[in-house]
C-alpha positions as CSV (number, residue, x, y, z in Angstrom):
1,X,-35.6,189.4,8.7
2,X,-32.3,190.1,10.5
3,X,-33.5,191.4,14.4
4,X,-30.2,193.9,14.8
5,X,-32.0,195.7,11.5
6,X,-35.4,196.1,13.3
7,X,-36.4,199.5,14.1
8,X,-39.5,200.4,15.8
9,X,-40.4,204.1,17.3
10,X,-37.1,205.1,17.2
11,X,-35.0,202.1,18.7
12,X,-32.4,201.1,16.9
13,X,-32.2,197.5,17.1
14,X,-34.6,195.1,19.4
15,X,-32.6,191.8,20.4
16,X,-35.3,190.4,22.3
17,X,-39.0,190.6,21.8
18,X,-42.2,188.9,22.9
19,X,-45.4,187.8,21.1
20,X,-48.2,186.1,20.9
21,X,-48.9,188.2,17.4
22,X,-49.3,185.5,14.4
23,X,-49.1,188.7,12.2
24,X,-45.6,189.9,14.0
25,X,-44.3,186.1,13.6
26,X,-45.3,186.2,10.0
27,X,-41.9,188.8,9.6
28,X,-39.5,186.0,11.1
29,X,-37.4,183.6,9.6
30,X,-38.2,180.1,12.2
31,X,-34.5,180.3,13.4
32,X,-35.7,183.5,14.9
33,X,-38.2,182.2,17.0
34,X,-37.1,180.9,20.3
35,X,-40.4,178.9,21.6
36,X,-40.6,179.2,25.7
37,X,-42.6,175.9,27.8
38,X,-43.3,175.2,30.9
39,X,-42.2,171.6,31.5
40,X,-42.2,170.0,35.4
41,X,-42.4,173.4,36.7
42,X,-39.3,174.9,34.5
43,X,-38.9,176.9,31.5
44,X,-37.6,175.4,28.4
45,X,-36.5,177.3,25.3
46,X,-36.4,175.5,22.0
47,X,-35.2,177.6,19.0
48,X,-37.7,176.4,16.0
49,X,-35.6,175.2,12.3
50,X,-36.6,175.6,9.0
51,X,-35.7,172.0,8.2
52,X,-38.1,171.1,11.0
53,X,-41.2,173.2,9.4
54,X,-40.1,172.6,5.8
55,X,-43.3,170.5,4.8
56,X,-45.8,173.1,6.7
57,X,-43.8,176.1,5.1
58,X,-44.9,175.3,1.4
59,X,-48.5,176.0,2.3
60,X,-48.9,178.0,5.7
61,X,-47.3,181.0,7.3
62,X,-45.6,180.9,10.4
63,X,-47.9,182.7,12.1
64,X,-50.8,180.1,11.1
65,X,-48.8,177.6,12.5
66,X,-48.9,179.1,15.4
67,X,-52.8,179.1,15.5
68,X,-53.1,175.7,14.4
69,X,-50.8,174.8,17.1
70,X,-48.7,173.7,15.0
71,X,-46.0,175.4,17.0
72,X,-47.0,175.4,20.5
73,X,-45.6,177.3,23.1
74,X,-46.7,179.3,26.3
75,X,-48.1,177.9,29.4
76,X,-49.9,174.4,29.8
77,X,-51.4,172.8,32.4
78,X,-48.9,171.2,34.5
């Protein structure tokens, strides 16, 4: 799914947008998904690969990796 084609409620194109949706993620291609961290008291940002996630791809969703934490991202205890 291309983001600059995304139209919801009239918008014409969203470039950034936020979730912690499994079902929303499920519409994304993994190079789509930018994965934010906490780490030492900064944010990181680590764009995910489909060459990582190949092996998980053939039998789960994005979005279920995301619930099996699989792909984990959000705050942690520091």
């Amino acid at each position: 799914m291309n983001l600059d084609k995304l139209s919801i409620h009239g918008f014409k194109s969203i470039r950034d947008l936020s979730t912690q949706s499994p079902t929303l993620v499920n519409h994304f291609a993994p190079e789509d998904i930018i994965v934010i961290n906490r780490e030492e008291g900064a944010s990181t940002f680590r764009r995910l690969s489909s060459n990582e996630l190949e092996n998980w791809l053939e039998d789960y969703a994005l979005g279920e990796l995301w619930v099996k934490d699989v792909i984990v991202g959000g705050p942690r205890h520091e």
